[in-house]
Structure formats: C-alpha cells, structure tokens
C-alpha positions in Angstrom: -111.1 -30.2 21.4 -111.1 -31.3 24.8 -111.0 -34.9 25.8 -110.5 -34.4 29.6 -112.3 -33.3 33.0 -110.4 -33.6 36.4 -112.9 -35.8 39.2 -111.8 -35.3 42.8 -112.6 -39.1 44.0 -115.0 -39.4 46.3 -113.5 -42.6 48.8 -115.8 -45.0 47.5 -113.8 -44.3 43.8 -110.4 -45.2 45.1 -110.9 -48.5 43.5 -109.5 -46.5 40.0 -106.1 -45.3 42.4 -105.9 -49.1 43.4 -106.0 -50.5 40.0 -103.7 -47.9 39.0 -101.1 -48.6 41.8 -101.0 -52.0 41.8 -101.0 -52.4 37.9 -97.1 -53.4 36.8 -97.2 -51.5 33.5 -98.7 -48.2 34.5 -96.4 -48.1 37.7 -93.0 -49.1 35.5 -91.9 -45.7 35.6 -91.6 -46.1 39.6 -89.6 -49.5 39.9 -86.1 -49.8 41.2 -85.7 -46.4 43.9 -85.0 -46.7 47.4 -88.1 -45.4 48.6 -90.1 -46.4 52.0 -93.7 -46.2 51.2 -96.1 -48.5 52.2 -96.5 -51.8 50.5 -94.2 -50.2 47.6 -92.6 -53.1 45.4 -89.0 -52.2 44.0 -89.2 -54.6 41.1 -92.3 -53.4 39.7 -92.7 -49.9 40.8 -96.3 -50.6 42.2 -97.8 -49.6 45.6 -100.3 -51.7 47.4 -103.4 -50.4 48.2 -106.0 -52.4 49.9 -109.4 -50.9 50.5 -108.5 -50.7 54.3 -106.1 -47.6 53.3 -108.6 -45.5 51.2 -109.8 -43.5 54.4 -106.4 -43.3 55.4 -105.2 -41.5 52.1 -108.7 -39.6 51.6 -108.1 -37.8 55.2 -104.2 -37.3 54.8 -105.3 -35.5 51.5 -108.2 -33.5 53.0 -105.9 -32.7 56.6 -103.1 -31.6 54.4 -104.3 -30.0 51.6 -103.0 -31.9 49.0 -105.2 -31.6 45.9 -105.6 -35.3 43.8 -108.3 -35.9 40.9 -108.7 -38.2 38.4 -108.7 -37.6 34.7 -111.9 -38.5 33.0 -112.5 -38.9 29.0 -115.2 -36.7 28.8 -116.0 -39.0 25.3 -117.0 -42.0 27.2 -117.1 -41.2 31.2 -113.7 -43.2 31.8 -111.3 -42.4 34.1 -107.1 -42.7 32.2 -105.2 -41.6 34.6 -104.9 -39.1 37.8 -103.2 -36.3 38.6 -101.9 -34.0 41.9 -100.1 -31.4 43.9 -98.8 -30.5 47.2 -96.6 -28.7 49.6 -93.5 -29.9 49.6 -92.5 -28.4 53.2 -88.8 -30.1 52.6 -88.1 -28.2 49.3 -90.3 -25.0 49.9 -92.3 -25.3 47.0 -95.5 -27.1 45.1 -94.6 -30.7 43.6 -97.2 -31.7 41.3 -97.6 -35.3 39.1 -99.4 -36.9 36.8 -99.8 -40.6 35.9 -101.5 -41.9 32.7 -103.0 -45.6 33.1 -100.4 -47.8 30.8 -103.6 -48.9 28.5 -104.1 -45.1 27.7 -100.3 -44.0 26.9 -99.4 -42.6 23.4 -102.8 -41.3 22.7 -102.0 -37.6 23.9 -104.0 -37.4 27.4 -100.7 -36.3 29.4 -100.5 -33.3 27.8 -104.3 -32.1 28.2 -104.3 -33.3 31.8 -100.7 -31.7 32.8 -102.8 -28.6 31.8 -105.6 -29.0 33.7 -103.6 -29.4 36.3 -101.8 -26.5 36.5 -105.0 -24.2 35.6 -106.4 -25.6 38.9 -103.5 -25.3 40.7 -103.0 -21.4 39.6 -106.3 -20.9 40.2 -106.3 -21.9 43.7 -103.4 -19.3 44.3 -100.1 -22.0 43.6 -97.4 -19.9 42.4 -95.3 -22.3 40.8 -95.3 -26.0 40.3 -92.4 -28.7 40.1 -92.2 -31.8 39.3 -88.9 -34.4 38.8 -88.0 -37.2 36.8 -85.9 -39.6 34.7 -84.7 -38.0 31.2 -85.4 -41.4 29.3 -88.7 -41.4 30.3 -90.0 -41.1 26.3 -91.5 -38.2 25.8 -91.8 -36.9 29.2 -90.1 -33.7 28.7 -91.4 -32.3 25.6 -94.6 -32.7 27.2 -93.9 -30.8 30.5 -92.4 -28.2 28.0 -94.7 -27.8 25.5 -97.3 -26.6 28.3 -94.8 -24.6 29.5 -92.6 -26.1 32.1 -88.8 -25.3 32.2 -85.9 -27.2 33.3 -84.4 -25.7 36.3 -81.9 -28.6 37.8 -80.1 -31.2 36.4 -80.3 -34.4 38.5 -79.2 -38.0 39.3 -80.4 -40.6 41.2 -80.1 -43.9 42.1 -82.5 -47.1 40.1 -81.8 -50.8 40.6 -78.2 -49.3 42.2 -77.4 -47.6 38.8 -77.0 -43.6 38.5 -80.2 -41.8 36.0 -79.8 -38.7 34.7 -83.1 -36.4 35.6 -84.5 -33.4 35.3 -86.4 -30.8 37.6 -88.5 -28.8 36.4 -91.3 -25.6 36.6 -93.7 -23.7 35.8 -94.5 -20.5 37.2 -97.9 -18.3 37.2 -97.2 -15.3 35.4 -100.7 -14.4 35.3 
C-alpha cells in the first residue's frame, strides 16, 4: 500500500529542510566528519539554515539541476523526511540521499521513499545512482539492498578522528 508521495518544495516550504537540518537527532548520522559546509556543527551533525539561505539553496538546485523533494505521508499530508540526487562532476556519476526525520525512523518510510527516488530519477534519464555511508548505520544497508542497490566499494573514513568502515553503493537502470 503506498504511504508516500515525493513534493518538490516550493521556497516558502524550506521551513520542513530547516527543522530537519537543524534537528540533533535526525542529523546524528552526520556528526563528527571533516566537512566545510556552511554553518555545519561537528558535534551534532546539523547544518544551519536560516531563512536568509532558502533562495540561495532553491536557485543552486534549480541552476544545477539537482533534483530535492520531500517525502509526504500521503495518510495525513505530513512531510517525514526528504530525499535527492545530483551530478557528482568529481566522481562522474549520480549521488543520491535520503534522510528520514528522527521522529519517523523504524516505521518503514526509507524503504518506500529510497524507491521513489530512484523511479524519478530513472525516469528522468539517470542511469545509475550512488550513494555512501557508514556500515553501522542500523539497517541502512538491507534497505538500500532490498530495493536493489549493490555494494560496489568498500570504504573508510574519518568520524570524531576515528577510522569507519563504509560502504558505496548502486543501483543501475536496467530498464
């Protein structure tokens, strides 16, 4: 039966992408990488984002293409999460992601919205999509692969100094 709808925002709905950013447990996943994005906090994982950098981020995803919606519970119009892709010009390839508010975790969205994703992004003429991340993430993997992602790199990286064990992997359009 399905729960889920993707919404591309319109600006004046980036209000859902701030509370989502800027909310510690939804953004734990992201805490403790050397990364430089703007307003990003390394103890929490979260991202500012104050209203002044919704136009900003609307434009840079219309200029470049990069496809971003929302995931809506069709059941009772709420938005649980959001999801995206884009060319990665660095790696030669599509990197897609998706990220479940914490309040809506364990009740099986990720795996309806990771497929909604990639029907959009085949039908708009993607031929593959990647995505990375840490293998103790829970259940991360079973759900990339049970809509048919495949691990194509093994990976480490650095969090709070420490070496992770990751994955990469992808799904390809066969269709």
């Amino acid at each position: 039966m399905k729960r889920l709808e993707l919404y591309v925002p319109k600006l004046e709905d980036y209000w859902y992408e701030k509370r989502c950013l800027e909310d510690p447990d939804t953004m734990s996943y992201n805490a403790g990488y050397d990364v430089s994005y703007y307003g990003y906090h390394y103890d929490t994982g979260c991202i500012d984002f104050p209203e002044e950098r919704w136009k900003i981020s609307f434009d840079k995803r219309v200029n470049e293409n990069k496809y971003f919606a929302y995931l809506r519970d069709i059941n009772n119009d709420e938005f649980i999460g959001y999801v995206n892709y884009h060319y990665s010009k660095g790696d030669n390839r599509y990197d897609c992601g998706i990220v479940i508010e914490g309040k809506h975790r364990g009740k099986g969205y990720s795996k309806e919205g990771l497929k909604l994703l990639v029907d959009e992004a085949f039908n708009n003429g993607v031929d593959a999509l990647y995505d990375n991340f840490e293998i103790k993430r829970g259940n991360t993997l079973k759900v990339f692969e049970s809509v048919g992602f495949k691990v194509v790199e093994e990976q480490t990286w650095k969090k709070f100094g420490e070496d992770v064990s990751g994955v990469l992997v992808c799904i390809k359009n066969e269709g």
